[in-house]
One Martini backbone bead per residue (centre of mass of N, CA, C, O) as a GRO file, in nm:
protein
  430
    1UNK     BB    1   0.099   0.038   0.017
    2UNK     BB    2   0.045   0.348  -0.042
    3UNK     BB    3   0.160   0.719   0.072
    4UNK     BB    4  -0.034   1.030   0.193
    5UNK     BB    5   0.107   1.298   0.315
    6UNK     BB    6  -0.018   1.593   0.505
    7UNK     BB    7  -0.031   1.889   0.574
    8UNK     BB    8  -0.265   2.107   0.704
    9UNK     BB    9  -0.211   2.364   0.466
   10UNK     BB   10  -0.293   2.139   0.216
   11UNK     BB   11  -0.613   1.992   0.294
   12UNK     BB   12  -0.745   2.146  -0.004
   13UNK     BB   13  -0.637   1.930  -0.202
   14UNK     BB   14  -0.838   1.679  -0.139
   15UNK     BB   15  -1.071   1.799  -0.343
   16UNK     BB   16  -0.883   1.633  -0.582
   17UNK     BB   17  -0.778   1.413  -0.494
   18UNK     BB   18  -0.982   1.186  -0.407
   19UNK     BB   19  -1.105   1.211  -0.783
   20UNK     BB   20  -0.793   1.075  -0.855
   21UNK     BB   21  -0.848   0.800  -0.634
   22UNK     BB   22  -1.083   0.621  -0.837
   23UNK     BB   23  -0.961   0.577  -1.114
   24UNK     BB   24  -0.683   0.434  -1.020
   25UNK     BB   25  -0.874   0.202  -0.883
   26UNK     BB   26  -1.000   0.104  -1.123
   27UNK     BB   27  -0.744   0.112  -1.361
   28UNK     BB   28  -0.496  -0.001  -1.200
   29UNK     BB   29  -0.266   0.225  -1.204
   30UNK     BB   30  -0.172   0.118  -0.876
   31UNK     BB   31  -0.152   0.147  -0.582
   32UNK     BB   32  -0.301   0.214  -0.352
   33UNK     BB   33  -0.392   0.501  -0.160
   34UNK     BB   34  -0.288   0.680   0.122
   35UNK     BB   35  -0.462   0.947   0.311
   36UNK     BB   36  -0.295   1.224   0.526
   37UNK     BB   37  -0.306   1.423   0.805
   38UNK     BB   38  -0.057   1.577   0.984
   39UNK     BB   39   0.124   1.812   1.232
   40UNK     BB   40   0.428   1.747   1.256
   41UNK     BB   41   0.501   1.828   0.969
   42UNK     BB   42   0.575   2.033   0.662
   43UNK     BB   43   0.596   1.785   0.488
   44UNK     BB   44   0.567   1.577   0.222
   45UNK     BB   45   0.464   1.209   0.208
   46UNK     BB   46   0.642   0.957   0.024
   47UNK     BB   47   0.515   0.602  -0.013
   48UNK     BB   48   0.659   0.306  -0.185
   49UNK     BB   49   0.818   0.049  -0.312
   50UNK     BB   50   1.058   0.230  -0.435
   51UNK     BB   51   0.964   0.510  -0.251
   52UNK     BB   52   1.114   0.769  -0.067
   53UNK     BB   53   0.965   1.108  -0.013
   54UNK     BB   54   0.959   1.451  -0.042
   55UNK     BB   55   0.785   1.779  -0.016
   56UNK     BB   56   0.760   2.114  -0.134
   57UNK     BB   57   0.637   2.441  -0.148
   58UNK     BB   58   0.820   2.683  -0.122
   59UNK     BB   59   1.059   2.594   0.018
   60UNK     BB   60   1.275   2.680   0.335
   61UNK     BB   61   1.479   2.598   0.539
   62UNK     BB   62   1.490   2.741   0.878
   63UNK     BB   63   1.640   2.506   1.007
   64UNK     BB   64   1.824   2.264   1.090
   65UNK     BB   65   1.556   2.042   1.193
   66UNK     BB   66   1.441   2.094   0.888
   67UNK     BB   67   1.477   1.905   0.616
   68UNK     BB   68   1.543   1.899   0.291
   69UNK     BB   69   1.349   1.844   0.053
   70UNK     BB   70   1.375   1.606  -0.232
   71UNK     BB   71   1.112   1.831  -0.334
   72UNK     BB   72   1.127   2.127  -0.489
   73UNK     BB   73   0.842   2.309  -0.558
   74UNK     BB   74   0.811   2.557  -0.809
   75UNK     BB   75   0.483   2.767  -0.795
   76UNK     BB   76   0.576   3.079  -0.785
   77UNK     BB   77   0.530   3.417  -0.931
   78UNK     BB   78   0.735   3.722  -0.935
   79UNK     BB   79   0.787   3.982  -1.086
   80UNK     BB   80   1.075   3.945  -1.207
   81UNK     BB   81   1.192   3.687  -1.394
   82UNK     BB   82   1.400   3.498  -1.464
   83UNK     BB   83   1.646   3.352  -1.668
   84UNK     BB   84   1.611   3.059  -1.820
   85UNK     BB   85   1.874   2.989  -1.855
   86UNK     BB   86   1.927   2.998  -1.543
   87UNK     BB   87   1.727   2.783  -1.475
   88UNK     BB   88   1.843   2.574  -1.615
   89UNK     BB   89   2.115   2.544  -1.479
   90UNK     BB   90   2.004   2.529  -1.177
   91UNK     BB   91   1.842   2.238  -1.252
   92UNK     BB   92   2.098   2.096  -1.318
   93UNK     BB   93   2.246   2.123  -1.038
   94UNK     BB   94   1.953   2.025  -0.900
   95UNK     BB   95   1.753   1.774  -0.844
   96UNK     BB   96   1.539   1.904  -0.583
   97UNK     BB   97   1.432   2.078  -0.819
   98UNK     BB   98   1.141   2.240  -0.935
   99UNK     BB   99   0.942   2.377  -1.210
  100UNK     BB  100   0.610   2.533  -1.228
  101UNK     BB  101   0.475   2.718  -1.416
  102UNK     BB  102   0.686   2.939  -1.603
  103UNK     BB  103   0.703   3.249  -1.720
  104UNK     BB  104   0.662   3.243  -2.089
  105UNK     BB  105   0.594   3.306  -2.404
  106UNK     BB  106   0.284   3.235  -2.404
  107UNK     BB  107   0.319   3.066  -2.138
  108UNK     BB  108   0.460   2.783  -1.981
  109UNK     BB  109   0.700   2.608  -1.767
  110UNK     BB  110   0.874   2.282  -1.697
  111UNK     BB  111   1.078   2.154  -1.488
  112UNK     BB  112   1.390   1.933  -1.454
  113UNK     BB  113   1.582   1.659  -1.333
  114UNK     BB  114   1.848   1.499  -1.588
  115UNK     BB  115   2.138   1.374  -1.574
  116UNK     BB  116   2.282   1.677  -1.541
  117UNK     BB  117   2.020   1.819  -1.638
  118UNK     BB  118   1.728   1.963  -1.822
  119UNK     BB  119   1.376   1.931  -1.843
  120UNK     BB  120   1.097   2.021  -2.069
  121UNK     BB  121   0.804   2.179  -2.067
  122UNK     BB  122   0.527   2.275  -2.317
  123UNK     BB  123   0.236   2.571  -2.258
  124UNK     BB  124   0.041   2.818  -2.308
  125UNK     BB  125  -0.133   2.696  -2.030
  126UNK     BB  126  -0.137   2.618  -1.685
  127UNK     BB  127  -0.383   2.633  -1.512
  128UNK     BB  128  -0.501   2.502  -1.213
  129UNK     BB  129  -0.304   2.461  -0.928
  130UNK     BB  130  -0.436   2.266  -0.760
  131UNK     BB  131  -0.454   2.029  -0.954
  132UNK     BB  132  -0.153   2.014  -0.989
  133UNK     BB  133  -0.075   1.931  -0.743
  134UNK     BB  134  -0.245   1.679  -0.700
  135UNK     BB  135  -0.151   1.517  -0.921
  136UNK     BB  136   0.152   1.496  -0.860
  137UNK     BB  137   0.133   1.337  -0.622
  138UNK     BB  138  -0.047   1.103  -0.706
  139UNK     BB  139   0.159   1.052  -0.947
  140UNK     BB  140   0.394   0.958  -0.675
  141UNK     BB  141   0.194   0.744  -0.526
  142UNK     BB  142   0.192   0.565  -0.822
  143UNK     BB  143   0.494   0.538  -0.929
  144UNK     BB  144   0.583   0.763  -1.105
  145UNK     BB  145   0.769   0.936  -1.221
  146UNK     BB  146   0.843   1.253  -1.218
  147UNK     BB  147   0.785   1.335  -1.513
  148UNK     BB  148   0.523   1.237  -1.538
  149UNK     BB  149   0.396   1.383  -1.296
  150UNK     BB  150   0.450   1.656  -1.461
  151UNK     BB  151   0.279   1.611  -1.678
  152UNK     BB  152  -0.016   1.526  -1.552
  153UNK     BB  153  -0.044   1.810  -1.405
  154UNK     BB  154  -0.069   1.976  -1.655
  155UNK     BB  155  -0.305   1.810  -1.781
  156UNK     BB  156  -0.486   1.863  -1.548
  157UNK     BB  157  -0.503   2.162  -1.541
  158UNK     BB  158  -0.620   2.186  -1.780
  159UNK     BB  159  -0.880   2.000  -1.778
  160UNK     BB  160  -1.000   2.201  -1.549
  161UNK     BB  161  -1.026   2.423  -1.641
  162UNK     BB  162  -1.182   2.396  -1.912
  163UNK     BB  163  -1.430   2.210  -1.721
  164UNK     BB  164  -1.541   2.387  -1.474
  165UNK     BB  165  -1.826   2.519  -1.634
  166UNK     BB  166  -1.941   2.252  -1.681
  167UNK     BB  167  -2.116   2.011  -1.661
  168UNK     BB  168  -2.158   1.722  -1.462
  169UNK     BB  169  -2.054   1.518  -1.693
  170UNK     BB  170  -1.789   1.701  -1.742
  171UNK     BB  171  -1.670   1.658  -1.490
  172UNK     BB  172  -1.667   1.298  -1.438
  173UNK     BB  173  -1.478   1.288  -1.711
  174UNK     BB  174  -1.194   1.440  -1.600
  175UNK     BB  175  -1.037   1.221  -1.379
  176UNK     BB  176  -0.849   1.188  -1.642
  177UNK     BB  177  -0.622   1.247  -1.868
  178UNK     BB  178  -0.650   1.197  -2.274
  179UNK     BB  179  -0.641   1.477  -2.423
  180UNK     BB  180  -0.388   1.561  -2.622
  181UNK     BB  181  -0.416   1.884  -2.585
  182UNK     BB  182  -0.351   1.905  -2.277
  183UNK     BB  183  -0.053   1.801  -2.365
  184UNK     BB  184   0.224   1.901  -2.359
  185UNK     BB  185   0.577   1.992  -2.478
  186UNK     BB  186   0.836   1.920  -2.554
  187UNK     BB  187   1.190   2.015  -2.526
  188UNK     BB  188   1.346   2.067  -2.829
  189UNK     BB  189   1.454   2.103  -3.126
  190UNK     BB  190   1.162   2.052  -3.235
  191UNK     BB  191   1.050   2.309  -3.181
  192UNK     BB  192   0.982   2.654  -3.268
  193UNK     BB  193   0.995   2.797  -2.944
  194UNK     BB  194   1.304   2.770  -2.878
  195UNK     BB  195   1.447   3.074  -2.910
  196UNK     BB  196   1.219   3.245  -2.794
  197UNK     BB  197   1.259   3.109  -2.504
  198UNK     BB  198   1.576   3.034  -2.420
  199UNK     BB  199   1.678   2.756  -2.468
  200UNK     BB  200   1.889   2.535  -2.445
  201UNK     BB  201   2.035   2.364  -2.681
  202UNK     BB  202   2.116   2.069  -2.871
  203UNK     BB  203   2.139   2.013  -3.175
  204UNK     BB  204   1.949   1.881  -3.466
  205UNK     BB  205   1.679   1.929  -3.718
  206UNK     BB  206   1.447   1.672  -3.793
  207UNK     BB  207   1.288   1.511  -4.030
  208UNK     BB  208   1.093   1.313  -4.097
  209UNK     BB  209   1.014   0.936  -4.084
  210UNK     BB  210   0.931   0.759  -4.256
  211UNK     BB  211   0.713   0.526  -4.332
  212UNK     BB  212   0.553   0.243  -4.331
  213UNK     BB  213   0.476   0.030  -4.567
  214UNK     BB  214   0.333  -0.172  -4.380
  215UNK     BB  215   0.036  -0.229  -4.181
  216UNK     BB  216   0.105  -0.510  -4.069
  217UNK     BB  217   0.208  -0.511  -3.801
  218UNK     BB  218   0.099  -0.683  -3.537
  219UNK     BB  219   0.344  -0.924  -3.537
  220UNK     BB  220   0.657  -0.827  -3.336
  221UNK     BB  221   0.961  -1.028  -3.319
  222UNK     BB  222   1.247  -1.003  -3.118
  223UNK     BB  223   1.555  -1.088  -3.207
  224UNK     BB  224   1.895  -1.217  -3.156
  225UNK     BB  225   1.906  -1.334  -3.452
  226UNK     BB  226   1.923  -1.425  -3.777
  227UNK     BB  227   1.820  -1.705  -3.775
  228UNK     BB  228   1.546  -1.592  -3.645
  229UNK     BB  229   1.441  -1.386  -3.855
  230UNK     BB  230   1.419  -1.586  -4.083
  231UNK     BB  231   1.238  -1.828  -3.952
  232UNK     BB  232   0.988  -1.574  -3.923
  233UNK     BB  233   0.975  -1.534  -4.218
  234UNK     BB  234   0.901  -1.812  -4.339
  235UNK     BB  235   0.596  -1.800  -4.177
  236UNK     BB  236   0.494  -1.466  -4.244
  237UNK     BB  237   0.640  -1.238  -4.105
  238UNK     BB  238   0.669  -0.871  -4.170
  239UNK     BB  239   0.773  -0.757  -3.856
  240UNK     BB  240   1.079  -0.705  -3.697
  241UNK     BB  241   1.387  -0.771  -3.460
  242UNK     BB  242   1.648  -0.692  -3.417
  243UNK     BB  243   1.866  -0.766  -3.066
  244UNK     BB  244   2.192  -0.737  -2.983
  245UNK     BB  245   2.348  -0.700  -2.686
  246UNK     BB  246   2.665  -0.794  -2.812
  247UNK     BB  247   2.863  -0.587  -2.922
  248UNK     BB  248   3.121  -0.820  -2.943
  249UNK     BB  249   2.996  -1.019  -3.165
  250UNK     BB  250   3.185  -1.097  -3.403
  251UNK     BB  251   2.914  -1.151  -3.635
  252UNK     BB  252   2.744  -0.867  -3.635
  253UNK     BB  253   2.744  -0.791  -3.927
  254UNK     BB  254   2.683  -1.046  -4.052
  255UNK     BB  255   2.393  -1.033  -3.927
  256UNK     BB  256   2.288  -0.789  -4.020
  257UNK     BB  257   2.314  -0.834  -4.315
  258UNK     BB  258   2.140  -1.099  -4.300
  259UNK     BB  259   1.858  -0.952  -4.179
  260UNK     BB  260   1.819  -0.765  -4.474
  261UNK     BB  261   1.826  -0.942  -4.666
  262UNK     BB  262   1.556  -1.149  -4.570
  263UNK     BB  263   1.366  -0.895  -4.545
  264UNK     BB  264   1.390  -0.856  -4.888
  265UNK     BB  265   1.302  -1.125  -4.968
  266UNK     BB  266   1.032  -1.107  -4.810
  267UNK     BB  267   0.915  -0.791  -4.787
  268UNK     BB  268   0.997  -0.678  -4.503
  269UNK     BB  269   1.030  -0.531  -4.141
  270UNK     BB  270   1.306  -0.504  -4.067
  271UNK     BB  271   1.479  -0.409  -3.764
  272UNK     BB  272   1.746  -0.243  -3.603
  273UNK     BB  273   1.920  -0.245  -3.300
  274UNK     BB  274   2.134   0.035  -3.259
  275UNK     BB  275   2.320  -0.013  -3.510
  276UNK     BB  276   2.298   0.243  -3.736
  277UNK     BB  277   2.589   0.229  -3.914
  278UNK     BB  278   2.501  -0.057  -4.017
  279UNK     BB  279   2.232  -0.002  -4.118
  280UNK     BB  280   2.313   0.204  -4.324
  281UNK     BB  281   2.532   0.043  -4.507
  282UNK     BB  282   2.314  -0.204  -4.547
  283UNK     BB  283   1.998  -0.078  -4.586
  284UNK     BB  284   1.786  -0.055  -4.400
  285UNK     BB  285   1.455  -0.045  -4.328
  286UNK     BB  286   1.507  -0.008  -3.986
  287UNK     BB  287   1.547   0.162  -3.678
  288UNK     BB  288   1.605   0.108  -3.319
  289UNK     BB  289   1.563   0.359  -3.048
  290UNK     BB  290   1.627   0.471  -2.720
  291UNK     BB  291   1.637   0.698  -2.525
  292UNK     BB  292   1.962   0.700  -2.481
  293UNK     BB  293   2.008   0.715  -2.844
  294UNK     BB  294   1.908   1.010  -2.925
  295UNK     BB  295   2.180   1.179  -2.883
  296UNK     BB  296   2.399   0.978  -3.027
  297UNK     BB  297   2.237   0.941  -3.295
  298UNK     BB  298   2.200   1.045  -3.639
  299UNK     BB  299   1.941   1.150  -3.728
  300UNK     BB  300   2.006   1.237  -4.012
  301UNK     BB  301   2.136   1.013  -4.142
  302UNK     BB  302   1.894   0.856  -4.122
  303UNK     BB  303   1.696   1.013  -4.260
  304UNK     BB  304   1.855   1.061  -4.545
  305UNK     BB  305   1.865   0.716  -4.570
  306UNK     BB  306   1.567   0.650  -4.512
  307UNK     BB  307   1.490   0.518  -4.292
  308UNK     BB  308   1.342   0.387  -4.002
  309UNK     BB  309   1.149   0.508  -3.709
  310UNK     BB  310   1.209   0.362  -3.353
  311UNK     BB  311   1.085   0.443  -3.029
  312UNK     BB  312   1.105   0.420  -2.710
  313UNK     BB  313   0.887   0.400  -2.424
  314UNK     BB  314   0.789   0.468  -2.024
  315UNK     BB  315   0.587   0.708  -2.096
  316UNK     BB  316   0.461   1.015  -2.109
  317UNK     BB  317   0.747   1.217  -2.146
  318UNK     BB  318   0.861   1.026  -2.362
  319UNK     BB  319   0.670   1.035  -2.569
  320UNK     BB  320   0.634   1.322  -2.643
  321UNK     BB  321   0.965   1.334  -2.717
  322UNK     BB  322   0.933   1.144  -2.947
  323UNK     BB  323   0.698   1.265  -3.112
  324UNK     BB  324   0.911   1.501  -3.216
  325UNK     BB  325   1.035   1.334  -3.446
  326UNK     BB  326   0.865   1.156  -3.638
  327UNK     BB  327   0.838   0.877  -3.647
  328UNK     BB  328   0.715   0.572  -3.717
  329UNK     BB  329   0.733   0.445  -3.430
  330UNK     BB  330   0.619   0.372  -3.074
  331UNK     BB  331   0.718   0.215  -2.815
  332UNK     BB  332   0.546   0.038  -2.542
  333UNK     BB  333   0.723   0.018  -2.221
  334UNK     BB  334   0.676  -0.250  -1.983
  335UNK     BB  335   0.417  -0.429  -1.955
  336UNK     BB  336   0.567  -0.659  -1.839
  337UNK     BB  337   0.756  -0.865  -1.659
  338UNK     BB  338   1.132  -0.927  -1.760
  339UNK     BB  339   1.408  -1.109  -1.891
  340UNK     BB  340   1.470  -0.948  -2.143
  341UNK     BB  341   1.597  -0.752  -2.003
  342UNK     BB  342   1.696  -0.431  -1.849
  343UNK     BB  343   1.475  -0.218  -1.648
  344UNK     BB  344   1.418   0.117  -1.556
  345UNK     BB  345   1.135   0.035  -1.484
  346UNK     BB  346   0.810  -0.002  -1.465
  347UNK     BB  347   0.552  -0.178  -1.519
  348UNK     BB  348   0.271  -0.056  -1.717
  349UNK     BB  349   0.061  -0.242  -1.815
  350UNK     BB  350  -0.257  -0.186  -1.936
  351UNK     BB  351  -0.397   0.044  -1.863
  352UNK     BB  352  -0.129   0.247  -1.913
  353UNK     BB  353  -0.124   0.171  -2.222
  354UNK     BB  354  -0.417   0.303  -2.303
  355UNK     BB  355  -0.383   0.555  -2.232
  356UNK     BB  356  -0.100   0.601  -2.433
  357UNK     BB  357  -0.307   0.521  -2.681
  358UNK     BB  358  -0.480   0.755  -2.629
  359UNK     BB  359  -0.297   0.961  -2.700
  360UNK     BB  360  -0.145   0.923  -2.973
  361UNK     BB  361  -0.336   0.772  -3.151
  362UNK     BB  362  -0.326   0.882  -3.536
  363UNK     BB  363  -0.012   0.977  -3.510
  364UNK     BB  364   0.112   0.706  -3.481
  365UNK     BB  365   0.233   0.387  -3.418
  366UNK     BB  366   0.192   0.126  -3.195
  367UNK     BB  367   0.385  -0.085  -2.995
  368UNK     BB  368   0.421  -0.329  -2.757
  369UNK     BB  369   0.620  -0.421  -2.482
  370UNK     BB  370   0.647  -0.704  -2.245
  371UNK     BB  371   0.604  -0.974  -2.119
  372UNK     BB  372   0.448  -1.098  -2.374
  373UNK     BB  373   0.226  -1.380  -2.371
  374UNK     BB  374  -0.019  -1.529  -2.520
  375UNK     BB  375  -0.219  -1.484  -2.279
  376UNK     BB  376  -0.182  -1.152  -2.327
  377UNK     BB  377  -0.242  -1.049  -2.634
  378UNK     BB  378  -0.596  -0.998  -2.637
  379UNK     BB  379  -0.557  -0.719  -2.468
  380UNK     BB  380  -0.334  -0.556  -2.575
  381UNK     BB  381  -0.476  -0.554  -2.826
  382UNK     BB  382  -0.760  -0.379  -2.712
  383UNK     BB  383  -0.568  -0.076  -2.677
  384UNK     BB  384  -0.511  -0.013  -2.973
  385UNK     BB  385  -0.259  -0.141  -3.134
  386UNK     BB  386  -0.076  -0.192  -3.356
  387UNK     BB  387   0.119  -0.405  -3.219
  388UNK     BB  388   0.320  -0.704  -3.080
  389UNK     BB  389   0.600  -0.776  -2.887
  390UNK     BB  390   0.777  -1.096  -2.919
  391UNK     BB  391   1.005  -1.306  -2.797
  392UNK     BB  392   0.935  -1.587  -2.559
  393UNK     BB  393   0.705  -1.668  -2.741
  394UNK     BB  394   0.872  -1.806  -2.935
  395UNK     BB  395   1.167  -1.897  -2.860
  396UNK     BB  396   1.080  -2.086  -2.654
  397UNK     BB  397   0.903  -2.255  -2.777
  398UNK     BB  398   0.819  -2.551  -2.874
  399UNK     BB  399   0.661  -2.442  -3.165
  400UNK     BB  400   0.723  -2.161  -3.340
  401UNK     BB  401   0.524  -2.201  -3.579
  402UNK     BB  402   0.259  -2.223  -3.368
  403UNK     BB  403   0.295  -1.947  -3.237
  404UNK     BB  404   0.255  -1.775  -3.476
  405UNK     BB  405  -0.016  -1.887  -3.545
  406UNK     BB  406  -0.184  -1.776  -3.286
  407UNK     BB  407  -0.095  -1.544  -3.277
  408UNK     BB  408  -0.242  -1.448  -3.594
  409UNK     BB  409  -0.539  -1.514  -3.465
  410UNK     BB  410  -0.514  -1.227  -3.300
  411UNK     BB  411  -0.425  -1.031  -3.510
  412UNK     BB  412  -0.467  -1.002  -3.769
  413UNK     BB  413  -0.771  -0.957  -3.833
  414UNK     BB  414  -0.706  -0.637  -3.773
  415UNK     BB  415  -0.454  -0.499  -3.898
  416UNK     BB  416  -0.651  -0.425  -4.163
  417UNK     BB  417  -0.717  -0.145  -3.992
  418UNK     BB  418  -0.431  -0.026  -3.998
  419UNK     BB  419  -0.324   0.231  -4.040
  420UNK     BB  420  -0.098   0.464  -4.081
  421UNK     BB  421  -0.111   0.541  -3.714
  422UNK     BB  422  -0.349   0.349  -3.668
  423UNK     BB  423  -0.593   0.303  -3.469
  424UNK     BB  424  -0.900   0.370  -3.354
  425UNK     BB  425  -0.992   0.466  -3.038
  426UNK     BB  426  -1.226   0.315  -2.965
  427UNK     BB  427  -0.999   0.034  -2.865
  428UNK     BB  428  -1.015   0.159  -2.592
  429UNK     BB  429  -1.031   0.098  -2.256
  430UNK     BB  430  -1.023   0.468  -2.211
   0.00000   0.00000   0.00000
């Protein structure tokens, strides 16, 4: 059971959090979450399975008794207000630091710290301040990360202000955002109001990548062998993805060959993982890129290359600035615990992979991925996600040509519904 604490001068949050945490515990978005207010403690307390940490809302630890809260959390502004610049500078130098709703051209933006970095959301408005306090703490309560708690609480703060004088229906239909127009935008090099916002940033803007060629994404393979690529083009499937996670192996290149030259002879859209300098020189049909490969990679190469580009993401910040990419598709994952990889996140259920596909929408394919076996797939299937990446549901099968063909009775009958871009929002459990 995860816990949120709140001081007493907080307690007016409550009318925001109780109503939801209805939808979180309806569509199991988290563990239970308990609610309290304490009277002697200053800080905001929150305990996860995960994860104990503090917040304060502009809080100023002021005598050595009072420990500085894990997430200081800045969200009131009196101009003249701060250089953007240098509060960039701040928060990538300070972990505990969160900048909220911070007023710049036409907008405000939320800022927080990423691994000696500053990262930031931009939106024209900021919406209602209490929703958004109340939405960071129960995503943060829900074991959410911290950016997508800050996503989460901008985009409720949107959609809170937004149908605040609607009828009483569509107030009831509010509690949790799902309408892509209310969530902020990653503030990446490919924003537009970039350089008149004043952020810092390197990179080059690359154009849009290509569309996939078939439509019929339906299910997609991750395999770790070009032996296994062949295998499972033999049998039909049109859509994989190489993955060798070492890049040591001896014969690294001649297997991406391998498994390129097999894609054309079949038709079909096999997609490298990471290693894209060997997919540009060997004509890949596309590379599949981790949210870490994104500022190491030249993607102007790979997009002037022709290649597809596929985007790994974890959540809700992620999607976000995949989205800024213009990819070809994006992975969503990981859905259940796996073994096929080492993890930097919690698995993210079917319930928030829905929510996640329905922010997405009919704008790129979305691919699920991560400990889908037989018998979770058509539930994930029915998310309306584009496609089903499925690893050890093939690879350990007592009969790989078996599980493929079971896979296909419930994926492709629907695949032919998917235009480039997605299936209609109606597939959505949320």
């Amino acid at each position: 059971m995860n816990t949120l604490s709140l001081p007493p001068h907080l307690m007016p949050l409550l009318m925001h959090i109780e109503p939801l945490l209805v939808p979180a515990e309806l569509y199991q978005l988290g563990d239970t979450v308990t609610v309290t207010v304490h009277s002697n403690e200053p800080l905001i307390g929150i305990k996860t399975m995960t994860k104990a940490c503090s917040l304060a809302f502009n809080f100023v630890a002021a005598d050595e008794d009072c420990a500085p809260p894990t997430y200081q959390i800045w969200d009131q502004w009196l101009a003249p207000f701060t250089e953007l610049a240098q509060l960039q500078q701040k928060v990538a130098a300070d972990p505990s630091l969160v900048v909220c709703g911070f007023p710049v051209n036409d907008g405000c933006m939320d800022i927080w710290h990423h691994q000696g970095q500053a990262r930031a959301v931009y939106c024209r408005y900021s919406g209602a301040s209490e929703a958004q306090r109340a939405m960071l703490l129960v995503a943060l309560a829900l074991d959410y990360p911290l950016e997508d708690a800050v996503v989460l609480a901008r985009a409720y703060a949107r959609s809170y202000h937004e149908h605040r004088y609607d009828n009483q229906q569509a107030q009831s239909e509010l509690v949790w955002p799902t309408d892509a127009k209310v969530f902020p935008r990653a503030l990446t090099v490919h924003h537009p109001q970039i350089k008149q916002l004043g952020w810092l940033i390197d990179g080059q803007e690359v154009a849009p990548f290509a569309a996939l060629g078939l439509s019929k994404l339906g299910l997609y393979p991750v395999l770790e062998s070009a032996d296994w690529v062949e295998r499972v083009l033999q049998v039909g499937v049109k859509t994989t993805q190489l993955r060798i996670k070492n890049s040591q192996v001896s014969d690294l290149e001649h297997q991406i060959q391998q498994a390129i030259v097999a894609g054309e002879l079949a038709q079909a859209q096999v997609f490298i993982n990471d290693y894209w300098l060997l997919a540009i020189k060997h004509h890949a049909y596309g590379v599949h890129l981790g949210q870490e490969d994104l500022d190491g990679a030249d993607l102007v190469a790979i997009q002037q290359a022709g290649l597809r580009l596929g985007i790994s993401t974890h959540g809700y910040y992620e999607i976000l600035r995949a989205l800024e990419y213009q990819p070809s598709y994006i992975a969503l994952g990981h859905i259940f615990a796996t073994s096929t990889k080492d993890m930097p996140s919690l698995p993210q259920g079917v319930a928030r992979l829905a929510l996640y596909q329905k922010l997405i929408g009919a704008r790129v394919p979305t691919v699920a991925i991560g400990g889908i076996t037989i018998e979770r797939v058509a539930k994930v299937w029915r998310t309306g996600v584009s496609g089903v990446a499925v690893v050890s549901a093939i690879t350990q099968a007592a009969d790989p040509a078996l599980a493929i063909a079971e896979l296909h009775k419930i994926l492709v009958p629907n695949a032919e519904d998917v235009a480039v871009g997605g299936r209609n929002d109606k597939h959505c459990a949320l």
